[in-house]
C-alpha positions, 0 to 999 in steps of 0.5 A: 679370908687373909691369905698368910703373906710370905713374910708372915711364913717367914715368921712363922717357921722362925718362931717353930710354928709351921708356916701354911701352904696356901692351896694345900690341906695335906698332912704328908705335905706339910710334914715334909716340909716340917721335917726338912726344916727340922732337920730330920731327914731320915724322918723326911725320907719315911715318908717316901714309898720304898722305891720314891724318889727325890729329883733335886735340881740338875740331878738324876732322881735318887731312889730309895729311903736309904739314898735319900737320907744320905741325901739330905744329910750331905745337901739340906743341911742348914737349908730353909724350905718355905713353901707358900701356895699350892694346887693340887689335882688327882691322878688316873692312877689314884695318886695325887700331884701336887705344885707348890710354890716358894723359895729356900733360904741357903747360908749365903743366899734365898731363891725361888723354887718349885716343889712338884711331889706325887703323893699314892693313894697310900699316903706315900712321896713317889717324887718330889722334883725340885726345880729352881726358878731363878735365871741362868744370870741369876745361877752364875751370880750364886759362884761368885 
């Protein structure tokens, strides 16, 4: 079997097809990702359990459908997620971890990022922390 290439994600989120994650087979996941790319963030943030939350990187964790969504509108906006592989163990508490990999594309430039979410038994986002994988040269370079 042909693992789908980066490139090949690329392509296919331009062309409005769902890119796949490589390791990963849940819905809830991957409609994440479908509705931020779509830019339906308040869609994205039903997804989330009541009290969820989103940690973006060097940020508190926002709490809240509600915050959330006001989240995103003010900070996602033109932003493309490109998740490309995945692992995925479950929880003592019933939940299950998710690690993917891959990278967002801004305006002005594209960095590697890591998405951790934590999907409850009841097929609700606890967390999602995003962590950038780039370098601190590589951040200052970005402000210029």
């Amino acid at each position: 079997m042909q693992h789908p290439s980066p490139q090949s994600s690329t392509i296919a989120s331009a062309t409005g097809v769902n890119p796949v994650i490589e390791g990963i087979n849940e819905p809830v996941i991957q409609r994440y990702f479908e509705l931020l790319n779509g830019g339906e963030f308040q869609a994205a943030s039903e997804l989330f359990a009541e009290d969820g939350a989103l940690q973006p990187p060097f940020e508190g964790q926002i709490v809240g459908r509600d915050a959330i969504a006001n989240y995103l509108v003010k900070e996602a906006q033109g932003l493309i997620l490109r998740p490309q592989w995945g692992k995925q163990q479950a929880l003592d508490n019933g939940c299950t971890e998710f690690e993917i990999a891959g990278n967002v594309q801004t305006a002005l430039f594209t960095v590697n990022v890591s998405w951790t979410m934590i999907l409850s038994p009841w097929q609700e986002l606890f967390l999602v922390r995003v962590k950038l994988l780039a370098s601190l040269q590589e951040l200052v370079k970005f402000r210029r």
